[in-house]
Backbone bond lengths (Angstrom), bond angles and torsions (degrees), N, CA, C in turn:
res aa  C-N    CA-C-N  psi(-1)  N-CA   C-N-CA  omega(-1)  CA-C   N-CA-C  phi
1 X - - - 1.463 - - 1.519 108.50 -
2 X 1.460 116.92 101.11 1.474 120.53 166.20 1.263 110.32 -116.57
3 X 1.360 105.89 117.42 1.216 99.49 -173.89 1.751 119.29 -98.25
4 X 1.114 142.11 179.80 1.425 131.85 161.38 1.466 115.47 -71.71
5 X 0.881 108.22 153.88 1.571 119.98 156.29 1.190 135.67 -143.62
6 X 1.349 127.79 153.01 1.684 113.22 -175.57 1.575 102.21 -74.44
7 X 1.308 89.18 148.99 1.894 99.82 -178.31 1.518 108.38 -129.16
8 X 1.412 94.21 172.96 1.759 101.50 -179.66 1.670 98.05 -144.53
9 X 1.377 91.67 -179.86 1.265 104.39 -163.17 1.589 118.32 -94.70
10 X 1.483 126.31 127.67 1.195 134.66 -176.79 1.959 115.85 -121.13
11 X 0.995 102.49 70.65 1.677 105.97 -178.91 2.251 97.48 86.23
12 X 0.797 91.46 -114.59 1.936 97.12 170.69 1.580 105.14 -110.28
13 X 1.629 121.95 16.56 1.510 102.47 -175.36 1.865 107.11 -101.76
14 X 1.021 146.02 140.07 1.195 115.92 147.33 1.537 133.52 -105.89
15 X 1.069 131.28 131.47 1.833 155.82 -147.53 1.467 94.52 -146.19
16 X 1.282 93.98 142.38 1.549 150.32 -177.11 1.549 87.86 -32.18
17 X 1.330 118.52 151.65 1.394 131.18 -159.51 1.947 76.14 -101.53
18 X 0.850 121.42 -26.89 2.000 117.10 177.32 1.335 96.99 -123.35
19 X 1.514 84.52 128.23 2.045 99.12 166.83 1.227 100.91 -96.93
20 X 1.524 104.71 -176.26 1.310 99.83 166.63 1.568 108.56 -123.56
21 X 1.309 136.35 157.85 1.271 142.58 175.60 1.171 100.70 -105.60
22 X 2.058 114.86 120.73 1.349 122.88 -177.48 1.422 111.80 -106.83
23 X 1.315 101.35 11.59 1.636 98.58 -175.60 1.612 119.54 -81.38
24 X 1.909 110.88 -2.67 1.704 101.14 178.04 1.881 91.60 -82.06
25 X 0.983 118.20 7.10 1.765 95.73 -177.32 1.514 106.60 -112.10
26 X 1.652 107.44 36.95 1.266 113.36 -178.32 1.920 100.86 -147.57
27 X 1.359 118.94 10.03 1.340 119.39 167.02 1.471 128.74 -93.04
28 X 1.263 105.98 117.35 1.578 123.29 160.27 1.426 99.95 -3.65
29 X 1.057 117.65 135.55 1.428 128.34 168.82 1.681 121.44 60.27
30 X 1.296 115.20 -44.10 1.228 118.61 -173.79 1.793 109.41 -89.84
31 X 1.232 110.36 0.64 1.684 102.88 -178.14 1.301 143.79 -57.03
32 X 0.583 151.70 120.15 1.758 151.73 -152.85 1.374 107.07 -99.08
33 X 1.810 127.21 128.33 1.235 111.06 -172.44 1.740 130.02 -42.23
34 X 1.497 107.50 179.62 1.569 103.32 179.25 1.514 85.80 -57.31
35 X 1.230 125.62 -85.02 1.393 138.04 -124.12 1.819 102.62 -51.90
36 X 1.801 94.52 -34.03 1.768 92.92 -179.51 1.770 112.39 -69.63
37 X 1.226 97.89 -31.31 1.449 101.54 174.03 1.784 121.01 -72.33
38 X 1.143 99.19 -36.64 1.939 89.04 173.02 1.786 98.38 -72.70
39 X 1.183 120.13 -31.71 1.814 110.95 -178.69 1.685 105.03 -71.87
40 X 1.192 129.68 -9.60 1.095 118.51 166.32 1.495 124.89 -99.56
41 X 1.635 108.50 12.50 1.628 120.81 -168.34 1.401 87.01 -101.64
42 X 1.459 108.30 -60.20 1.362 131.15 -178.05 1.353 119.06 -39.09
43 X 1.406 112.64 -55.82 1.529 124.61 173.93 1.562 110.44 -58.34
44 X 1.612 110.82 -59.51 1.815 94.55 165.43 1.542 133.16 -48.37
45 X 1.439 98.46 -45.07 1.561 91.59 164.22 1.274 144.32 -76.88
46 X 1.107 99.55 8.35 1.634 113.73 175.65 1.633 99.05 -115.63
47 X 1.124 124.08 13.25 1.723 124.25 -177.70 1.589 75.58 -123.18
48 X 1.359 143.24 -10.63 1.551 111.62 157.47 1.719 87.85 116.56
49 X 0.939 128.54 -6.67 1.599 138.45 178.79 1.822 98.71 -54.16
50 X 1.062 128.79 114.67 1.662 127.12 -179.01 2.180 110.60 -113.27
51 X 1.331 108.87 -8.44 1.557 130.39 -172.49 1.354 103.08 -84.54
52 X 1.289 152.22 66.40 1.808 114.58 172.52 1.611 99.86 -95.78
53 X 1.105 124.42 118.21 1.407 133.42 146.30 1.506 123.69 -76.04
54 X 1.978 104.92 130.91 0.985 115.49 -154.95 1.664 93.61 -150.41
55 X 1.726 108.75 170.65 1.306 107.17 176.38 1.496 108.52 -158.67
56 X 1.426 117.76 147.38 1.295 125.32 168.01 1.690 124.22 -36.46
57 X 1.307 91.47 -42.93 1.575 103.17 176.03 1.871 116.68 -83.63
58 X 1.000 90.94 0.41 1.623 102.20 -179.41 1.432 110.90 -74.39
59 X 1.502 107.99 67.80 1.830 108.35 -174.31 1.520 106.25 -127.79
60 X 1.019 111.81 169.87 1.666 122.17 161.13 1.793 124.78 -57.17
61 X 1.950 89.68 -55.38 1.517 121.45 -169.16 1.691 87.78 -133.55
62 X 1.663 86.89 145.10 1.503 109.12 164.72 1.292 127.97 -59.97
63 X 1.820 106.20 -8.02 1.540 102.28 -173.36 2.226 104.54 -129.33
64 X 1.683 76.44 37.62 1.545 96.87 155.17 1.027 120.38 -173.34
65 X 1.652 94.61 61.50 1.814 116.50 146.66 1.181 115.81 -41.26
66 X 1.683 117.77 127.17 1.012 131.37 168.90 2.258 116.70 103.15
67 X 1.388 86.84 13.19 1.336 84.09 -167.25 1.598 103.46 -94.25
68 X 0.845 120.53 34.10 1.537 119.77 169.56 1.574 109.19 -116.12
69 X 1.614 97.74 -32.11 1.656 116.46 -174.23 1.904 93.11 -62.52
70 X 1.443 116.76 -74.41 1.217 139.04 168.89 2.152 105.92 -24.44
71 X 1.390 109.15 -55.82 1.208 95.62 166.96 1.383 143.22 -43.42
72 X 1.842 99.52 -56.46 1.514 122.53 165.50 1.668 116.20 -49.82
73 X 1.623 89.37 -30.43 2.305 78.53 179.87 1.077 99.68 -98.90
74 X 1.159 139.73 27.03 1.722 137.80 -164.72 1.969 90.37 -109.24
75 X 1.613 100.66 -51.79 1.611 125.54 -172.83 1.986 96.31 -46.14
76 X 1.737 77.62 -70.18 1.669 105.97 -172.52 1.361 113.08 -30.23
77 X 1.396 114.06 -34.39 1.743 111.26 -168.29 1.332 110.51 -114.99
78 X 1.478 121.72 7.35 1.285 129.77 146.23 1.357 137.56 -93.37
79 X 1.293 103.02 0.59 1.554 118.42 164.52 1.363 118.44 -77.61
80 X 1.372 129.19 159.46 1.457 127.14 -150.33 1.671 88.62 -140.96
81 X 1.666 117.11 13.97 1.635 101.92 146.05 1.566 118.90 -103.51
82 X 1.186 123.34 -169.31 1.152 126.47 154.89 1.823 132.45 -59.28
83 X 1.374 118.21 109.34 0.757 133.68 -157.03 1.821 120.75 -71.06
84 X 1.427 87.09 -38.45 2.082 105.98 164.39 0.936 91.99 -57.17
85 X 1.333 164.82 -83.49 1.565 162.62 -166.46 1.411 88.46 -8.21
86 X 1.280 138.85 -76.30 1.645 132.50 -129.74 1.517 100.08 -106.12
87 X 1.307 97.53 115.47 1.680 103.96 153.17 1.749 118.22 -61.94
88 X 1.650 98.81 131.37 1.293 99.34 -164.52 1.640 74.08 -117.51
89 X 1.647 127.89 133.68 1.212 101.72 162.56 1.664 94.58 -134.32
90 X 0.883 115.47 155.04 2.004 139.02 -164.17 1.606 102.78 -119.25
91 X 1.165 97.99 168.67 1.809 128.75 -179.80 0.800 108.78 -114.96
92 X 1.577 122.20 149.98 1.522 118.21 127.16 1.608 111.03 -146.08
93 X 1.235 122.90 -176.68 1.567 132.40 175.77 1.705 110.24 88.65
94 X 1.381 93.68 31.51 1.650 110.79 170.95 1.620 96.36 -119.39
95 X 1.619 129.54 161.05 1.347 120.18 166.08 1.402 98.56 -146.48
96 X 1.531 116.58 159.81 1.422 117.58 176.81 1.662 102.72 -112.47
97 X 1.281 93.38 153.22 2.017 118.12 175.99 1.217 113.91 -81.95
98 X 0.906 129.45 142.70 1.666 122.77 150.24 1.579 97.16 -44.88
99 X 1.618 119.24 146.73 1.439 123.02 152.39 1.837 98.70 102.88
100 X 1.954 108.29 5.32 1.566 108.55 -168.65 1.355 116.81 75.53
101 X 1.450 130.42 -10.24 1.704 101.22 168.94 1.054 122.31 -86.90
102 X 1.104 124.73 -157.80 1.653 145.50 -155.13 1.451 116.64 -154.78
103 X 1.356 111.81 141.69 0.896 151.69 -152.08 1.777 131.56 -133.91
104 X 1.267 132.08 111.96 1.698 125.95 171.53 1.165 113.58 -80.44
105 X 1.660 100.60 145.98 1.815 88.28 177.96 1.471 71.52 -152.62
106 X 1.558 129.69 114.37 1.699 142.66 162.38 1.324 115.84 -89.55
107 X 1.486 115.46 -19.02 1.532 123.72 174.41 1.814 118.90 -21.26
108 X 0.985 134.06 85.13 1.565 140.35 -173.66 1.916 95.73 -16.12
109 X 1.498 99.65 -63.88 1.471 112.42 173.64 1.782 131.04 -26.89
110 X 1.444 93.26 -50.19 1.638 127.26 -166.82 1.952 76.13 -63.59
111 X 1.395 81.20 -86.85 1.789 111.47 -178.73 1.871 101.10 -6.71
112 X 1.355 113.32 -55.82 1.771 103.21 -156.33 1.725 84.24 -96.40
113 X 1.584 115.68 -21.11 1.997 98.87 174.66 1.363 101.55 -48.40
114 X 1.540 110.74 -48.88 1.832 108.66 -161.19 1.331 120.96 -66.69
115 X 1.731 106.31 -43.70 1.896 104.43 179.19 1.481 90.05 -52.25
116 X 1.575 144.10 -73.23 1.154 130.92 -168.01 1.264 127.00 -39.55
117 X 0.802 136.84 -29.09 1.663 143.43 176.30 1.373 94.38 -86.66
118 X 1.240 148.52 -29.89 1.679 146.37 -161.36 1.733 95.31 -99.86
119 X 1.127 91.28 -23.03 1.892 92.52 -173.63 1.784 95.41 -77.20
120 X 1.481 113.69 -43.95 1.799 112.66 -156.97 2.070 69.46 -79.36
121 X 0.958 153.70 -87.08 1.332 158.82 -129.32 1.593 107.21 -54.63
122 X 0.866 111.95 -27.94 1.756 131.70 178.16 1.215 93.62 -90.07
123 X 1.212 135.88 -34.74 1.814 122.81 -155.37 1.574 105.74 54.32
124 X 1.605 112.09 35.08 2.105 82.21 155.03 1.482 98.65 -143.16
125 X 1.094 93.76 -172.65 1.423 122.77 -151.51 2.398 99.85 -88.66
126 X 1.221 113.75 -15.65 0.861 109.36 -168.07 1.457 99.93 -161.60
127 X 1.204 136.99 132.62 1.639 137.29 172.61 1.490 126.89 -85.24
128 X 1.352 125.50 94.34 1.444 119.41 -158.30 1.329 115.53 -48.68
129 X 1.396 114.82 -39.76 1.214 108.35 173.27 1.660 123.19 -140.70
130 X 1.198 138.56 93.67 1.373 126.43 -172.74 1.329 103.80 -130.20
131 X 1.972 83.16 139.48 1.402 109.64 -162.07 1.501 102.69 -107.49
132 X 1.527 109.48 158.21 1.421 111.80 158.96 1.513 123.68 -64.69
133 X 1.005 116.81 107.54 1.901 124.87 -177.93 1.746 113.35 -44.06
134 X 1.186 120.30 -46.69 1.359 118.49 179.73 2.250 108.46 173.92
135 X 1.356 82.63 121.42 1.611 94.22 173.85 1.804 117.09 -27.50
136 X 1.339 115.76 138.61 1.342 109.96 -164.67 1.864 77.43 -118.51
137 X 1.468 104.49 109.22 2.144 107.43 153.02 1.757 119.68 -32.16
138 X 1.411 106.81 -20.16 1.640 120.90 -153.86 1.799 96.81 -101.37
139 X 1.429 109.02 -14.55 1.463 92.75 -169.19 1.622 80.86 -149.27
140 X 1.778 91.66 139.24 1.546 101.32 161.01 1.428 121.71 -68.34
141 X 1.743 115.25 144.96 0.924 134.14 -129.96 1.475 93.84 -98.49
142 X 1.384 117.06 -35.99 1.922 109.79 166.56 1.512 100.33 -69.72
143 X 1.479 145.01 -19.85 0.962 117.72 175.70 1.574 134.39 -66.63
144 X 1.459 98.80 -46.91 1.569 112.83 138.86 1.463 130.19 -22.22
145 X 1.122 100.00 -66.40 1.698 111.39 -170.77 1.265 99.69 -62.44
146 X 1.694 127.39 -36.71 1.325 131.95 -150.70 2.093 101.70 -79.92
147 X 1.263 113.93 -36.05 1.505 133.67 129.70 1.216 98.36 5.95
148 X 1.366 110.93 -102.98 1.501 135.29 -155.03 1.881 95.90 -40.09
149 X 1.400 96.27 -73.15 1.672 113.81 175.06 1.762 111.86 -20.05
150 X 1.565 106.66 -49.51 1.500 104.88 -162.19 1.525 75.03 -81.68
151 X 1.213 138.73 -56.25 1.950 120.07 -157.84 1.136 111.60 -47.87
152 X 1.537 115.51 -36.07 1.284 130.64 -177.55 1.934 113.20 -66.15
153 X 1.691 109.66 -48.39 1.367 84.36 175.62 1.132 117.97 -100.10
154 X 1.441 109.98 32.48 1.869 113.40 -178.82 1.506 88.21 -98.83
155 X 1.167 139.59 -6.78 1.900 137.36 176.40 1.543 85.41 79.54
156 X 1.225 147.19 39.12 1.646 142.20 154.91 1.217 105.91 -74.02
157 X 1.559 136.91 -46.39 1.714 150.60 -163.72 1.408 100.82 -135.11
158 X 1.864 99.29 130.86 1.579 106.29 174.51 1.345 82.58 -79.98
159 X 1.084 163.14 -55.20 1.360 139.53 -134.91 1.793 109.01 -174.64
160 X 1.157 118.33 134.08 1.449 132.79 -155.32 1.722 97.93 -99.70
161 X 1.617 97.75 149.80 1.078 110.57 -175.45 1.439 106.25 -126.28
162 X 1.765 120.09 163.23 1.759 101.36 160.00 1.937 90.07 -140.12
163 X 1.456 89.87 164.10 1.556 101.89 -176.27 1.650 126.24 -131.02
164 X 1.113 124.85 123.41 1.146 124.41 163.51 2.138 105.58 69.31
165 X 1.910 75.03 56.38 1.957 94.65 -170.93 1.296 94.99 -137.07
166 X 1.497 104.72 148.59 1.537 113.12 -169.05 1.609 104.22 -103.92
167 X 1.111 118.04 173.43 1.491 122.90 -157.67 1.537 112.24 -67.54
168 X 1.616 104.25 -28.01 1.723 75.89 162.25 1.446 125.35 -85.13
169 X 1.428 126.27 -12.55 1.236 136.06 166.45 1.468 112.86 -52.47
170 X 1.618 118.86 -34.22 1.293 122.92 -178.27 1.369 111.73 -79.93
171 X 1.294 111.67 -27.11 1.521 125.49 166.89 1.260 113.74 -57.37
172 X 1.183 114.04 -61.81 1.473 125.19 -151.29 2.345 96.15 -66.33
173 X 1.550 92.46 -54.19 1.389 112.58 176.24 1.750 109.89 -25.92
174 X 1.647 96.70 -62.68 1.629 114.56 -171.85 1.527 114.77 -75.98
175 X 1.116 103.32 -10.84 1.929 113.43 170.53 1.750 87.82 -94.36
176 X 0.951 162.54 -44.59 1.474 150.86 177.94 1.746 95.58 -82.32
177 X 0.859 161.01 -60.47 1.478 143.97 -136.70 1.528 99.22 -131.49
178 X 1.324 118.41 39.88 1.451 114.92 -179.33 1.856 106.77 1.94
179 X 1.247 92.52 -106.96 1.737 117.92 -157.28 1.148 112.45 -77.26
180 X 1.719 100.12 -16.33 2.029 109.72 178.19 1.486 113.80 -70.64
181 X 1.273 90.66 -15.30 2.245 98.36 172.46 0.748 104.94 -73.65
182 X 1.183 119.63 139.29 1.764 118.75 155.04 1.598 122.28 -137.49
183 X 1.317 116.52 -8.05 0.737 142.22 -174.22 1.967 135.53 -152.36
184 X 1.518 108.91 144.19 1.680 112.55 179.00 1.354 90.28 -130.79
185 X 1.968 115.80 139.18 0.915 118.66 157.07 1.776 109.47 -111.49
186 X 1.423 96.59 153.78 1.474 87.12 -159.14 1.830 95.72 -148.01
187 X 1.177 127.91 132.17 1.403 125.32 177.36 2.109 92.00 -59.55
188 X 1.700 99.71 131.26 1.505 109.81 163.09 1.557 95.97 -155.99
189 X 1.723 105.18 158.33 1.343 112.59 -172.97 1.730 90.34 179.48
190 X 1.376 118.72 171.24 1.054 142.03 138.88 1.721 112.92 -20.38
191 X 1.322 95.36 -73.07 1.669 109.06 176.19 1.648 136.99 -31.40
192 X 2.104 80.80 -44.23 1.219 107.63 -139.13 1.540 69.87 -134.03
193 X 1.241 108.55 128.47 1.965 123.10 164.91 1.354 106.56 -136.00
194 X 1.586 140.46 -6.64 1.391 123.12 -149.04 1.503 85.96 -99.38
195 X 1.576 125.04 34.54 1.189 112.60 157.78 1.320 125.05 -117.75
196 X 2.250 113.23 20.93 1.459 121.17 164.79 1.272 117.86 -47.39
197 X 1.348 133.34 -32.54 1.536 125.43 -153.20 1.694 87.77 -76.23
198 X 1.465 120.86 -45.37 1.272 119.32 -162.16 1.407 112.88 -85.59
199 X 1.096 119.26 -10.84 1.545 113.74 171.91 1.679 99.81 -92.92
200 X 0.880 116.61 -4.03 1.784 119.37 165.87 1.573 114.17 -87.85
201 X 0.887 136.20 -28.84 1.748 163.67 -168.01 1.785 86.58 -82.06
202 X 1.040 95.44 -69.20 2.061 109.05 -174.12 2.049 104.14 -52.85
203 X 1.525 98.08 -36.48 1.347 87.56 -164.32 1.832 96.47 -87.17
204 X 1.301 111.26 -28.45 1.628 103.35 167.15 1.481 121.04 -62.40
205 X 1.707 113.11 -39.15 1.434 102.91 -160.66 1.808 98.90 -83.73
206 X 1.593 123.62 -18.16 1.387 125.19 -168.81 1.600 94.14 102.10
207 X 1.072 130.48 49.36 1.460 115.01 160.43 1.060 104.84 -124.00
208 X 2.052 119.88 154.90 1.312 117.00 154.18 1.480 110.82 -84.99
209 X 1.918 75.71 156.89 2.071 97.11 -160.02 2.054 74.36 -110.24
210 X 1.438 106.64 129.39 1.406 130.61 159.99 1.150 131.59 -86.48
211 X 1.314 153.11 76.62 1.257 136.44 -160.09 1.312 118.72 -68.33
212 X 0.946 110.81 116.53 1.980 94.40 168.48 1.298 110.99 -96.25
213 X 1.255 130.02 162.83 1.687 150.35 -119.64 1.197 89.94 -20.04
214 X 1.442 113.08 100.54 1.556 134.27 176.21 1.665 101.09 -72.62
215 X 1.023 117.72 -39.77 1.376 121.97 176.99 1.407 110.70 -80.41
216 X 1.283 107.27 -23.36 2.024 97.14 162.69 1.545 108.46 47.30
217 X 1.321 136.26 43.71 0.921 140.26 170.83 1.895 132.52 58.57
218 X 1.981 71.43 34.55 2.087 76.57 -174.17 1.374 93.06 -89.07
219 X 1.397 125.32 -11.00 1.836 111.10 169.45 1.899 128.86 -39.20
220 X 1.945 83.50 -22.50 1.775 94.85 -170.90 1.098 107.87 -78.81
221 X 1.051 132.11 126.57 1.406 126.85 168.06 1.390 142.42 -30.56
222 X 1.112 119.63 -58.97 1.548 144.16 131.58 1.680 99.41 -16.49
223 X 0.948 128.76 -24.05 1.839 132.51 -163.45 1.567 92.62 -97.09
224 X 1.333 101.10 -60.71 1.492 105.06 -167.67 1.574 112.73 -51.76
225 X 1.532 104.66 -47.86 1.562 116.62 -137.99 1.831 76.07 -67.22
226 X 1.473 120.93 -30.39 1.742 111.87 -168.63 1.497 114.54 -63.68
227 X 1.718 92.93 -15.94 1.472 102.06 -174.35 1.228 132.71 -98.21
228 X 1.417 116.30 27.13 1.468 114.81 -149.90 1.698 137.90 -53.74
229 X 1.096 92.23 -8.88 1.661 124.93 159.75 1.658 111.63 -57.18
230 X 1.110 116.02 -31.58 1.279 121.01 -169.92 1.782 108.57 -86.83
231 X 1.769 78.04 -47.26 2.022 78.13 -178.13 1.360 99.04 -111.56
232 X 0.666 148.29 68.44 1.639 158.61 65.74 1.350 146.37 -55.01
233 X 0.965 110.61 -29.52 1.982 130.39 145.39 1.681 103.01 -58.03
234 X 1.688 102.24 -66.26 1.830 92.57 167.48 1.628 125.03 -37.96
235 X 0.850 92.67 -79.21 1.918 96.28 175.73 1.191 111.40 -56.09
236 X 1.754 142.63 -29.66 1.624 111.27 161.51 1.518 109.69 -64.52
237 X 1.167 101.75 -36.12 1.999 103.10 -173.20 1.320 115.37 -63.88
238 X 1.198 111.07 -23.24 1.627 114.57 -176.77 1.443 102.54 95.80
239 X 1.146 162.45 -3.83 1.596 169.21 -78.15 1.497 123.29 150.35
240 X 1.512 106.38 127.10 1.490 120.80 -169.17 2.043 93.89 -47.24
241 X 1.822 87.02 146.98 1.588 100.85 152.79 1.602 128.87 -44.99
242 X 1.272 98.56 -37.01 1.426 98.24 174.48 1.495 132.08 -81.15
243 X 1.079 103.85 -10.54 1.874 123.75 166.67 1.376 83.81 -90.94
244 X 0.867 156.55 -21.79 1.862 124.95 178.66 1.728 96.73 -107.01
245 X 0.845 139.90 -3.68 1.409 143.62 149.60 1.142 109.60 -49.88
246 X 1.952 129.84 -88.01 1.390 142.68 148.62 1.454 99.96 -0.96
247 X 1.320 127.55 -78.05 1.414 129.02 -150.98 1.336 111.75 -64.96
248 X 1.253 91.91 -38.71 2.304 112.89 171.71 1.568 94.23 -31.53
249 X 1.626 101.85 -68.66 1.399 118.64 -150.08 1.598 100.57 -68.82
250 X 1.226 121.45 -62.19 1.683 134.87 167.86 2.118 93.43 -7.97
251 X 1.703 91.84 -85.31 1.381 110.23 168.74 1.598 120.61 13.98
252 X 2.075 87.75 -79.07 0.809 103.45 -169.23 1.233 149.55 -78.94
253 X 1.645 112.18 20.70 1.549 120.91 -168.95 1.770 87.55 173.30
254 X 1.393 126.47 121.65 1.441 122.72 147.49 1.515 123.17 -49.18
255 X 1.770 109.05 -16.81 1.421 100.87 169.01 1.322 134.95 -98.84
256 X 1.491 103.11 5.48 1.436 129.92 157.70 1.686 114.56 -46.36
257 X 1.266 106.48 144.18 1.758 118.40 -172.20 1.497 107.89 -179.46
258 X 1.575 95.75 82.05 1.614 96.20 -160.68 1.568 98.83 -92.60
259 X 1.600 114.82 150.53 1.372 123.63 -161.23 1.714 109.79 -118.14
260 X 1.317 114.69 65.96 1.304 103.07 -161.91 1.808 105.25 -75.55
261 X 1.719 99.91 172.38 1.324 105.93 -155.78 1.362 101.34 -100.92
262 X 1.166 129.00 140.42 1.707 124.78 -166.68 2.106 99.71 -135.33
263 X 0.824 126.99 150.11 1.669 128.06 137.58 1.547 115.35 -130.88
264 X 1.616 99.82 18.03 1.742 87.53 171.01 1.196 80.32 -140.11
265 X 1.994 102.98 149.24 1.265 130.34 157.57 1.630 119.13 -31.48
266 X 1.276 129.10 -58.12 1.245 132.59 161.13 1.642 145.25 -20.24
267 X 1.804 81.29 -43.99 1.408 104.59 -167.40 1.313 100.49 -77.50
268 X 1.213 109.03 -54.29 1.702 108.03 -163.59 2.002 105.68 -86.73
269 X 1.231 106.60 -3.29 1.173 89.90 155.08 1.762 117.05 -98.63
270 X 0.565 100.20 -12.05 1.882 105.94 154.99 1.151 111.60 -36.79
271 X 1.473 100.79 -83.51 1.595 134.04 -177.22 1.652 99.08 -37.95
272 X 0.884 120.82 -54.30 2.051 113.56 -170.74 1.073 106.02 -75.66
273 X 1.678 128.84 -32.62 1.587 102.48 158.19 1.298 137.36 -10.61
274 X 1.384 103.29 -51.73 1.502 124.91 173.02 1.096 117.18 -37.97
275 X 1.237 121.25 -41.90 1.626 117.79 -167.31 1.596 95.70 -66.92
276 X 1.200 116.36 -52.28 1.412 97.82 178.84 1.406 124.01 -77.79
277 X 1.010 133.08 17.60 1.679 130.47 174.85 1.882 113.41 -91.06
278 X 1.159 97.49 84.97 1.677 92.44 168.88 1.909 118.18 -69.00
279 X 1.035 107.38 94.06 1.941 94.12 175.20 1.508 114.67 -62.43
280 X 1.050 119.67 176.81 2.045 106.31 178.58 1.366 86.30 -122.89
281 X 1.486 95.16 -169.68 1.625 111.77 -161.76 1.334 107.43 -55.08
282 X 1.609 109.81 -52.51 1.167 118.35 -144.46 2.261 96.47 -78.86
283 X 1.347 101.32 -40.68 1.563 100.55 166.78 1.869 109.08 -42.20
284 X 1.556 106.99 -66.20 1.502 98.60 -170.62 1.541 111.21 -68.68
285 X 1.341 115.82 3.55 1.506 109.05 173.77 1.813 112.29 -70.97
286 X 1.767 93.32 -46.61 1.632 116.37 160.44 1.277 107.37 -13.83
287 X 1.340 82.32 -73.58 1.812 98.78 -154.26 1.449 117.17 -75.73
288 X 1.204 128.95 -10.77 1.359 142.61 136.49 2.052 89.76 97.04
């Protein structure tokens, strides 16, 4: 069962108007076995989902980098569609601690160690899309970017991404990697708005704007009840808060392609509902 879905645009690819975020089936404490986690890769991709976003740093422990990447190609080659269909796109220039924290490392150097290790962890030959994980204070920021450029004309990445960068960073990025950008991922939600300027920047320069935890924590209850706009649109629509969240965001920019984070089958078929939920004016007026 593959079904269609409406898609948008990612550099020349087009993918699923909802990605999915694979990084909750790679957290400390909260992880869900392998087997529940490939049925929830599986289930998006067979609901027509073509996006999985993933990252080097997407591990349990610091001394199994790459185990979220490793999950997604584990899914990938047990699926019984075509696998070129799905943009798989990865991170790097984030690092983990002993003890679960984190760490920047922008080093140009660091930068091409990691696509290599994300390239053997994926099993392919080229990374459709990899983004810079997050600005390092320690290293200039075209030097970084300039990174991306060489992965890009070494044929390592069809197409470069950057994350959690503010509009002159997106500037600066798209004056070094013209056409190799295609994309900013950027935390947006309900919760979380102080990332309008940059999903406006994305819709001038032609990039898609990604949200990460698109749901921004309106799953909590306590989230909702502030929101009542949200679950009240749900209950006239017949449809979870979090499908009128998605749709908010959809709404709000054609270059929107929000990637919510799932480890159960359920969730992320929730989440694609969305594609079909149009709200009207007067709903997204609601929802502010």
């Amino acid at each position: 069962m593959h079904n269609a879905m409406t898609t948008r645009a990612i550099g020349n690819r087009s993918v699923s108007v909802i990605g999915l975020g694979a990084m909750p089936m790679s957290v400390a404490g909260h992880m869900p076995d392998e087997d529940q986690s490939i049925r929830t890769i599986l289930a998006a991709l067979d609901a027509g989902v073509t996006l999985i976003d993933t990252a080097d740093a997407y591990t349990p422990s610091h001394d199994d980098v790459g185990h979220n990447e490793r999950l997604v190609a584990r899914a990938l080659a047990r699926w019984d569609g075509d696998a070129a269909t799905v943009l798989v796109a990865t991170k790097g220039g984030h690092t983990r601690t002993p003890g679960g924290g984190w760490e920047v490392d922008g080093r140009p150097s660091y930068l091409k160690q990691a696509c290599d290790r994300s390239l053997k962890a994926l099993g392919v030959e080229r990374i459709g899309l990899y983004q810079h994980h997050r600005p390092d204070p320690e290293v200039p920021y075209e030097e970084t970017i300039g990174a991306l450029k060489d992965l890009y004309d070494a044929g390592k990445i069809e197409m470069a991404g950057i994350s959690n960068a503010d509009p002159a960073q997106i500037r600066l990025a798209h004056d070094i990697l013209g056409d190799r950008l295609v994309s900013v991922q950027n935390q947006y939600s309900p919760r979380f708005r102080s990332s309008e300027p940059e999903v406006d920047v994305c819709a001038e320069l032609g990039l898609a704007f990604l949200p990460w935890s698109p749901l921004g924590g309106i799953t909590r209850g306590g989230e909702l009840n502030e929101r009542a706009a949200f679950t009240e649109i749900a209950a006239a629509r017949g449809v979870s808060p979090q499908q009128v969240c998605l749709a908010w965001e959809l709404a709000r920019s054609p270059v929107v392609i929000p990637i919510p984070g799932a480890s159960r089958p359920e969730t992320i078929l929730d989440s694609v509902g969305a594609a079909t939920l149009e709200l009207t004016p007067e709903e997204l007026a609601r929802l502010g």
